[in-house]
C-alpha positions as CSV (number, residue, x, y, z in Angstrom):
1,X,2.2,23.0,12.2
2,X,1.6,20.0,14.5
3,X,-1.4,21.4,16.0
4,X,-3.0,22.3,13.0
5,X,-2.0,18.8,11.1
6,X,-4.1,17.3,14.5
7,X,-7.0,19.3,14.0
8,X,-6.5,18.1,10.1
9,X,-6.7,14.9,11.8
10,X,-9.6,15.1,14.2
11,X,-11.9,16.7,11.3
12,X,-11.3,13.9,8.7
13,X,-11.3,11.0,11.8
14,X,-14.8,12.2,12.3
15,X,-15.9,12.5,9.2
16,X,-14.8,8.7,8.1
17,X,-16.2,7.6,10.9
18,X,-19.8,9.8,10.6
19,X,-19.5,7.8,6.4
20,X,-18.7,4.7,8.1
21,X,-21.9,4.6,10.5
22,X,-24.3,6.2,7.8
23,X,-23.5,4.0,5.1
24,X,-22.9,0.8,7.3
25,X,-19.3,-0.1,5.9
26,X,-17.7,-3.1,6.0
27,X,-14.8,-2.5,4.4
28,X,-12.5,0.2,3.6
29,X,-11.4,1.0,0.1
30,X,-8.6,4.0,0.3
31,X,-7.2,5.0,-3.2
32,X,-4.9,7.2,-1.6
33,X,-1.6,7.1,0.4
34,X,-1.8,10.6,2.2
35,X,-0.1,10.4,5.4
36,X,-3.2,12.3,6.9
37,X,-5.6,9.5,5.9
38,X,-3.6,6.7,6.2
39,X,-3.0,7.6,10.0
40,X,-6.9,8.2,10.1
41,X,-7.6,4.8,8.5
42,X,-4.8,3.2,10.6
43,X,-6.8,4.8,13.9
44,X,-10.9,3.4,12.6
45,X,-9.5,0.2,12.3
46,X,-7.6,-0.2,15.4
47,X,-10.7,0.5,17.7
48,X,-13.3,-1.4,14.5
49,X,-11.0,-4.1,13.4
50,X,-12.3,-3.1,9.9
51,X,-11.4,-4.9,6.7
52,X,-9.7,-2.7,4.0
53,X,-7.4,-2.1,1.1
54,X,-4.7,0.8,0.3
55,X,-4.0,1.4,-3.3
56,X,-0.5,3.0,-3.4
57,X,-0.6,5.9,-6.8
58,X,3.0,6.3,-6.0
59,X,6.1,4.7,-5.4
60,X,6.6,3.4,-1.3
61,X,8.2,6.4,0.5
62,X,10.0,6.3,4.0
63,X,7.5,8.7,5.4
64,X,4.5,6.3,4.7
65,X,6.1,3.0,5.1
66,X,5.8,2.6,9.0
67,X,1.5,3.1,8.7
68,X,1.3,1.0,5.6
69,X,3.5,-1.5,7.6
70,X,1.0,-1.1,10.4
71,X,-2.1,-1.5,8.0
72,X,-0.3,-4.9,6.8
73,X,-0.3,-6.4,10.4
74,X,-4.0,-5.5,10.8
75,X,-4.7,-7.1,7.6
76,X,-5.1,-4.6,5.5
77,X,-3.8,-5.6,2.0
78,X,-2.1,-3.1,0.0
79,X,-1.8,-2.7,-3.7
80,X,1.1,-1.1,-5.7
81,X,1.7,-0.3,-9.4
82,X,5.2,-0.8,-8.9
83,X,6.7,-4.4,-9.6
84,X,9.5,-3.4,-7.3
85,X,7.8,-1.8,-4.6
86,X,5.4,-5.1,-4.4
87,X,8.4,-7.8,-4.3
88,X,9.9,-5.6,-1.4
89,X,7.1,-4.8,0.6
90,X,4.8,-8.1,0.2
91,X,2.0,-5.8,-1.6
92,X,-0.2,-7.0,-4.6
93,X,0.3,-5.6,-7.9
94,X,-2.5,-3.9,-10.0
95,X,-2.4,-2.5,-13.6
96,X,-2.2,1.5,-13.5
97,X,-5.2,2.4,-14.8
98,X,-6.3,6.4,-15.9
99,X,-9.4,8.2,-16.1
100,X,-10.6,9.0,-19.5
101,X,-12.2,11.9,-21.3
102,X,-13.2,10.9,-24.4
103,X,-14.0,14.8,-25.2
104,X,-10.1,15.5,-25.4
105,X,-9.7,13.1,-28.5
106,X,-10.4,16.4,-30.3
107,X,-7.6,18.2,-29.3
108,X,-5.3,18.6,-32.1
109,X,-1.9,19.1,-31.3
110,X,0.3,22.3,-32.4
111,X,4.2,21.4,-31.0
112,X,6.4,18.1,-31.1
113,X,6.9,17.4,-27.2
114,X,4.9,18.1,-23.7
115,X,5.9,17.4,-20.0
116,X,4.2,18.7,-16.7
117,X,4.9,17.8,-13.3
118,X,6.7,17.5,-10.6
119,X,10.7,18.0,-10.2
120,X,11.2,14.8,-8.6
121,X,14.5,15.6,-9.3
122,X,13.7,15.2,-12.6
123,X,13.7,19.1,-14.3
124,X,17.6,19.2,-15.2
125,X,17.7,16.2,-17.1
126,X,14.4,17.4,-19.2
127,X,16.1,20.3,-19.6
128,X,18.8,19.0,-20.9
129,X,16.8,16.6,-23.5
130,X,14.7,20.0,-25.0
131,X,17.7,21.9,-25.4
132,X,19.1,19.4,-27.5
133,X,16.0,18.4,-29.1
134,X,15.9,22.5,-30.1
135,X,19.1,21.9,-32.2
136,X,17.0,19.5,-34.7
137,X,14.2,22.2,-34.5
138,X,12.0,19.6,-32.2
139,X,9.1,22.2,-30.4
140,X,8.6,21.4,-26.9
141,X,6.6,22.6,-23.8
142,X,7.3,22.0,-20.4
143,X,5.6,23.3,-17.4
144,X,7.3,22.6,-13.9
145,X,4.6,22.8,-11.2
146,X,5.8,23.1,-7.6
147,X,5.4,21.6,-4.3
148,X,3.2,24.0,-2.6
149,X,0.6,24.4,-5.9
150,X,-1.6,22.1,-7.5
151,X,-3.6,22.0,-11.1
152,X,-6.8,20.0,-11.8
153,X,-5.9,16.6,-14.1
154,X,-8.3,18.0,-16.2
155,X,-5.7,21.3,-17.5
156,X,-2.8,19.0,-17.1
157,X,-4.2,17.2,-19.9
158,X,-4.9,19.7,-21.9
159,X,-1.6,20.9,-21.6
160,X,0.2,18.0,-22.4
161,X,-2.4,17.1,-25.5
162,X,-1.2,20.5,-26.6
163,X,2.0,18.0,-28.1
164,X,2.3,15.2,-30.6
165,X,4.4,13.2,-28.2
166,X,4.4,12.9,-24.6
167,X,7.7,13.2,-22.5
168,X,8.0,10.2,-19.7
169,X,10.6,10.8,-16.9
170,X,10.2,8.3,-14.2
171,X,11.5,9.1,-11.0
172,X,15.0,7.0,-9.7
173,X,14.0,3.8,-8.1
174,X,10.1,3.9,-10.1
175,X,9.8,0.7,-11.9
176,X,5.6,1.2,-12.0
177,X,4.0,2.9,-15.0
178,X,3.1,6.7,-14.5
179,X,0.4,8.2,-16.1
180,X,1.4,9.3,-19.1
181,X,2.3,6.3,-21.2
182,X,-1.3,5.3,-20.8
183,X,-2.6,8.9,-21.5
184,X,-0.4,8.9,-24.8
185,X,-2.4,5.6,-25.3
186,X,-5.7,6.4,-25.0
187,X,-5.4,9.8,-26.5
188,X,-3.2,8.6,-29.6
189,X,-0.2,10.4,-28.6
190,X,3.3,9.0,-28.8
191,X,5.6,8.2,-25.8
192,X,9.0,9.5,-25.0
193,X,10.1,7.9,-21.9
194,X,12.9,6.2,-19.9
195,X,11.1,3.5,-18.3
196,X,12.9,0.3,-20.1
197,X,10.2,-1.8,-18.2
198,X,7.5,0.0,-20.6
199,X,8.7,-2.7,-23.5
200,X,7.0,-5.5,-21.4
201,X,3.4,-3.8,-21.4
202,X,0.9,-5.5,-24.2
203,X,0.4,-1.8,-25.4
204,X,4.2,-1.5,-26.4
205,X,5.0,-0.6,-30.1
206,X,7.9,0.8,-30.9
207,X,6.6,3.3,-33.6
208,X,4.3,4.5,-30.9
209,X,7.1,4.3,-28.0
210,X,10.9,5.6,-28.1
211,X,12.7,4.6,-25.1
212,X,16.0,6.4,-24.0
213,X,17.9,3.9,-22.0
214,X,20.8,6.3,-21.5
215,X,19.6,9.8,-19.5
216,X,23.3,10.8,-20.0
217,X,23.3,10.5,-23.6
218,X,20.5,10.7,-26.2
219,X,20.3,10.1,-29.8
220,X,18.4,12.6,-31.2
221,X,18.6,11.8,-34.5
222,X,17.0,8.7,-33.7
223,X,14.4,10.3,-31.8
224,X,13.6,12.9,-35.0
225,X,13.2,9.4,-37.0
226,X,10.8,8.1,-34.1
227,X,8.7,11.3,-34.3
228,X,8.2,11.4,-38.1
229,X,6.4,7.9,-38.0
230,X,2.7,6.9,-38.0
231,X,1.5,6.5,-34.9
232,X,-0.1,2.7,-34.9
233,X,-3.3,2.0,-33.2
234,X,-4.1,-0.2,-30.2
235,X,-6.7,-2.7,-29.9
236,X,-9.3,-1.5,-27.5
237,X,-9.4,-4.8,-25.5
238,X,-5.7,-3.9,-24.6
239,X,-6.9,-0.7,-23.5
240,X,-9.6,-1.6,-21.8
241,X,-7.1,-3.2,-19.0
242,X,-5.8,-0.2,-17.7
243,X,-9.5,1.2,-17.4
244,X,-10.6,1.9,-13.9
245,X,-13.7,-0.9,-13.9
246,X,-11.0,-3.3,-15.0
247,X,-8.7,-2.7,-12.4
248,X,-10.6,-2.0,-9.7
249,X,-12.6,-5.6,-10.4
250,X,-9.3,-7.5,-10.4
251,X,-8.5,-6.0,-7.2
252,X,-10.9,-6.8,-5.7
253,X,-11.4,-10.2,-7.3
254,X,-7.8,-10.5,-5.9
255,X,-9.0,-9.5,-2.8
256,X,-11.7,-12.1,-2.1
257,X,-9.6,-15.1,-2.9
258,X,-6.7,-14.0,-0.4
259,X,-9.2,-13.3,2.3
260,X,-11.0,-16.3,1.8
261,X,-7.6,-18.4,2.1
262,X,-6.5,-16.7,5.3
């Protein structure tokens, strides 16, 4: 496994550093915290001394935190969507921020309630929310998908659009917005979730947004209630900052000025 996680290694060391000739770079943007690449990145810039930035899409882990502590004292500035994660690790916080396809406004849903992911330890409890949510005759979906197997954003999507509201499970320790409150958003569905923190967002309406506070307990009447309201519309210049152009210009607008006071 070793061996072949080195040759992993070698191919993609070369090939950053064949982009990084061709195109002349002078920084390095990475919007991705694989192990793999962070080691890579962590290698170009020891030997180049190469400005860059690291945008974390998921809460710090242990297995990652000794290259992005690396990357910090080469002065590489990492950014997290996690409010926690950036007071304990001295990162910079960013909006999350989804791509969109307009194309799936269309898809009309045909059952109450749609999760897919990851376990993240996360399956029993959802299990335990659709099977009582079955009692008040409350449809659900959900669709487990496991470590070793991957599906395109693009079906993921359509599988949760398949549902009128969206089920939000964040993972223990995530304070950070997932995805799927800002897909319910943009593509007008409502939001189950248990991230209290969500009530602090500028999107937050609470005809639009049910939050369970206690994953021990849940009050399913209340949430047949939440359900059988009109959903209210957001304003798009609300939207429009968790857009990728957004973000990605206040990151880097973020960037300059702490480079420039260094």
């Amino acid at each position: 496994m070793n061996y072949i996680t080195n040759i992993k290694k070698n191919i993609t060391y070369k090939d950053l550093k064949k982009k990084k000739k061709k195109n002349q770079t002078n920084k390095i943007f990475i919007v991705n915290e694989h192990r793999l690449i962070l080691n890579t990145i962590n290698e170009i810039i020891q030997k180049d001394i190469l400005p860059g930035i690291v945008l974390l899409r998921n809460p710090m882990n242990s297995r990652i935190e000794p290259i992005i502590n690396s990357l910090q004292n080469k002065g590489v500035k990492c950014f997290s969507f996690d409010k926690n994660d950036c007071k304990k690790y001295n990162f910079f916080y960013y909006n999350q921020f989804i791509t969109f396809f307009p194309e799936l406004l269309s898809e009309k849903p045909t059952i109450d309630i749609a999760f897919m992911g990851r376990d993240k330890n996360r399956y029993q409890v959802i299990k335990k929310l659709t099977d009582h949510l079955k009692t008040e005759k409350i449809s659900s979906a959900v669709k487990i998908i496991e470590n070793n197997k991957n599906t395109s954003y693009y079906n993921y999507l359509l599988f949760n659009l398949q549902a009128r509201c969206i089920l939000d499970i964040n993972q223990e320790g995530q304070s950070g917005l997932t995805l799927r409150p800002l897909e319910a958003l943009f593509y007008r569905r409502k939001l189950i979730t248990n991230n209290i923190s969500i009530i602090n967002e500028p999107f937050y309406n609470s005809n639009n947004i049910f939050i369970i506070e206690n994953m021990q307990s849940f009050n399913i009447k209340k949430i047949k209630d939440f359900l059988s309201r009109d959903l209210v519309e957001i304003a798009d210049s609300i939207k429009e900052q968790y857009t990728t152009s957004y973000v990605i210009h206040k990151i880097l607008t973020t960037y300059s000025k702490n480079s420039c006071q260094q």
